[in-house]
N, C-alpha and C positions, 0 to 999 in steps of 0.2 A: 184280654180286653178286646182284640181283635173279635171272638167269637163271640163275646154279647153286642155289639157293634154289629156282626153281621146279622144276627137274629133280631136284632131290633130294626135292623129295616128291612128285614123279609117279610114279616108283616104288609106294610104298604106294597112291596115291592117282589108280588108271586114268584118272578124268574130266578131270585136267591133263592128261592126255598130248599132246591138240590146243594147247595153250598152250606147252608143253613144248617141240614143233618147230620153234618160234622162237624158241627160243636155242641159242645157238652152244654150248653146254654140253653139250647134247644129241649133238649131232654130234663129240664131242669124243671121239676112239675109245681112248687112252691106251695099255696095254700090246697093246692088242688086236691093234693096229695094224702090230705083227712079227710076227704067225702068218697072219693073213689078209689080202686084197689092195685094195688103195685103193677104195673110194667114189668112185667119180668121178664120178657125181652130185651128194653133199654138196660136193666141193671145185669142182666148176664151178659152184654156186650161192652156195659162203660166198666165194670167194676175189675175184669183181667185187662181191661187196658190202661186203668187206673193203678193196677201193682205191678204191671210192665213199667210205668213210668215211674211209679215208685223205687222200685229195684234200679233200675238206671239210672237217679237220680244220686239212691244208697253208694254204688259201685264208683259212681265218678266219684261223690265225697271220698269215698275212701282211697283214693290213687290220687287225691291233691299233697302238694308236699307242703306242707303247713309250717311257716316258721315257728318256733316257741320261744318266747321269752327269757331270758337267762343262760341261751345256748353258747353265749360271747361270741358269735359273730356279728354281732351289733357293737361299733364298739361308742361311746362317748368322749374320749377324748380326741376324738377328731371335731367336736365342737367346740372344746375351749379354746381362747383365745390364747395362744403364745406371745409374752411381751417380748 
């Protein structure tokens, strides 16, 4: 969010422009991108840092300790009521 935020006022605002080219917002070519022909520049620079952050992402999911459901360290009868 930050990074479309800061490309939309680099626009108006030339001195972001350096700030601008790192983010992926920037490189984001949208219609443009059926008239004229790939960047292959931009995409051999976002796309290994796009499965860098993929794999990092992968890695930490998999080192969370995830509780399960039915494991009985949840118990329920610490909510009933004792008369």
């Amino acid at each position: 969010m930050a990074g479309y935020f800061i490309d939309g006022i680099s626009h108006p605002l030339k001195s972001l422009e350096p700030l601008a080219r790192l983010t992926p917002c920037y490189y984001y070519q949208g219609a443009h991108i059926m008239t004229a022909p790939v960047n292959w520049t931009w995409l051999g620079g976002l796309t290994p840092l796009s499965a860098l952050f993929l794999l990092a992402g992968w890695w930490r999911v998999q080192r969370r300790d995830i509780r399960v459901s039915g494991e009985g360290a949840w118990s329920l009868s610490l909510l009933r009521r004792h008369p």
